[in-house]
N, C-alpha and C positions, 0 to 999 in steps of 0.2 A: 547385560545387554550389549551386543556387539553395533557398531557402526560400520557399514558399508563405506568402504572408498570408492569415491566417483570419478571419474576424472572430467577434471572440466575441459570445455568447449574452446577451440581455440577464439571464437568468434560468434557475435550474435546473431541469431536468426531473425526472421519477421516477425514470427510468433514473439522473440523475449521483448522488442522492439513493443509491439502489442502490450502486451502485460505490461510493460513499464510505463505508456503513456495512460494507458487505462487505470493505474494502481496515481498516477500523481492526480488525473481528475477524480478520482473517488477521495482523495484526501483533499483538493477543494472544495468539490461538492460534500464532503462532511463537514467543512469548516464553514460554509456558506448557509447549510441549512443550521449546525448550532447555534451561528451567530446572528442569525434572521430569528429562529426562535426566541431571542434573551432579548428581541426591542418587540417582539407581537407579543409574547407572554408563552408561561413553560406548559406544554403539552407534554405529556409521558412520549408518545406515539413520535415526535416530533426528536425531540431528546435521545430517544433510542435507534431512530433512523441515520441521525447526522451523525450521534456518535459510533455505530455499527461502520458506515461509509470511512469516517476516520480511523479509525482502528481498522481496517483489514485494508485500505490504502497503506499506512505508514507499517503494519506489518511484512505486507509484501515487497514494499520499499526495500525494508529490511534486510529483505533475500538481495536485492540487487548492490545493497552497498556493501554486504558480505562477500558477493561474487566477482566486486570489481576489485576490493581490496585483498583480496588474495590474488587477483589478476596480476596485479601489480608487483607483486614478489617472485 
């Protein structure tokens, strides 16, 4: 499987701007509803919403701290 070379952007857009404040409250708001869940009591439904929000928060994060850290070099 080959990998494409990209070249990165010299510079962020509105758009990355976007995704990145959207992707930090998606990992608040998942850390706010799992820890609201564990003092009301465990829902499934509840459980898999907050964790869903944290997890594709700190995934997408992911992308931004890979793309600053090679910025950097």
């Amino acid at each position: 499987m080959r990998k494409h070379m990209v070249d990165m952007p010299d510079h962020l857009t509105r758009l990355d701007y976007y995704q990145i404040i959207t992707s930090v409250l998606m990992t608040i708001l998942g850390g706010v509803i799992l820890i609201r869940s564990f003092f009301t009591g465990f829902y499934i439904l509840t459980l898999l919403i907050g964790g869903g929000f944290l997890f594709i928060g700190i995934y997408r994060l992911r992308f931004v701290y890979k793309y600053l850290r090679k910025r950097r070099k």
